[in-house]
N, C-alpha and C positions, 0 to 999 in steps of 0.2 A: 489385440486384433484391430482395434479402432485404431490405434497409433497408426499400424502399418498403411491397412486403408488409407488416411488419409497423405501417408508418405506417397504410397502409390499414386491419388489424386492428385498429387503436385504443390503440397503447403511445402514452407520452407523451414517450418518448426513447430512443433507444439505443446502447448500450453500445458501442466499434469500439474493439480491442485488437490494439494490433502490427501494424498495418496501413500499409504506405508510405505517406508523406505527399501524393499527389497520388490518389492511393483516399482519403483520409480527406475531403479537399478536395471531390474527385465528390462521396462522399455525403453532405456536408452542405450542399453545395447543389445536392441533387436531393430533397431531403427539406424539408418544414416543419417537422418536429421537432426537438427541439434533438440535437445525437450530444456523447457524451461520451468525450472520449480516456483511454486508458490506453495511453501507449504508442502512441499515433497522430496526432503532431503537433500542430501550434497553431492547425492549421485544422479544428479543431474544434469547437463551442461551448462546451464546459467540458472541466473535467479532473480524473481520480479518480487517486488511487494507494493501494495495499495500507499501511496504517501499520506492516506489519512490515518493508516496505523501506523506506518515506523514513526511518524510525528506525535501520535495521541493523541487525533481531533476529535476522536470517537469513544466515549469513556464509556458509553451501552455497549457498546458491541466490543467485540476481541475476540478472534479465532485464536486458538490455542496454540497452534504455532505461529502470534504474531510474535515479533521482539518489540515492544515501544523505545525509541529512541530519544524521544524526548516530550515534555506534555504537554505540547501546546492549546491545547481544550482550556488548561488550567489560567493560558499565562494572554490568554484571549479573554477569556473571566475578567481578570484583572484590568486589559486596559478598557475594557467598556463601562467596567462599572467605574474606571476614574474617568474615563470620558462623558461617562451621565452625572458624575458629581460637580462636574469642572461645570455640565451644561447650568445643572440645576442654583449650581451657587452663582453664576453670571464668570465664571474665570476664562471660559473658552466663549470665545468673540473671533468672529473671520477679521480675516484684516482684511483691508479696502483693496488691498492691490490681489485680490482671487476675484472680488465683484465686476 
């Protein structure tokens, strides 16, 4: 009912997040708008996902239907704690030509 309402109002698509996949299904074909999933099946017209999850920048949180594509939480770890060890032993030094 919300869908249509807002088709009626004049959006150009929207948004259906976490929704069972046979609701996702309903409203996109009770609508001429396109619906975009997050999280709401492949019977959707398109599909959004937050870039902090399909990366893994967020290792607290994960909705259940994310997919992590890759960790980078994990591989940010990494360069900072060699970027604090470079600091703390004197190996990182700006050069003169950034001053």
């Amino acid at each position: 009912e919300t869908a249509k309402q807002l088709e009626i109002a004049g959006v150009f698509s929207v948004v259906i997040e976490a929704v069972p996949e046979k609701l996702a299904s309903e409203i996109s074909q009770k609508i001429s708008i396109p619906t975009i999933g997050i999280g709401a099946s492949a019977n959707c017209d398109g599909q959004v996902s937050v870039i902090d999850d399909l990366i893994g920048l967020n290792q607290e949180f994960k909705p259940k239907f994310v997919t992590n594509y890759e960790n980078i939480a994990e591989k940010i770890a990494v360069a900072v704690n060699n970027f604090s060890c470079d600091v703390k032993s004197k190996k990182f030094l700006f050069s003169n030509n950034i001053l």
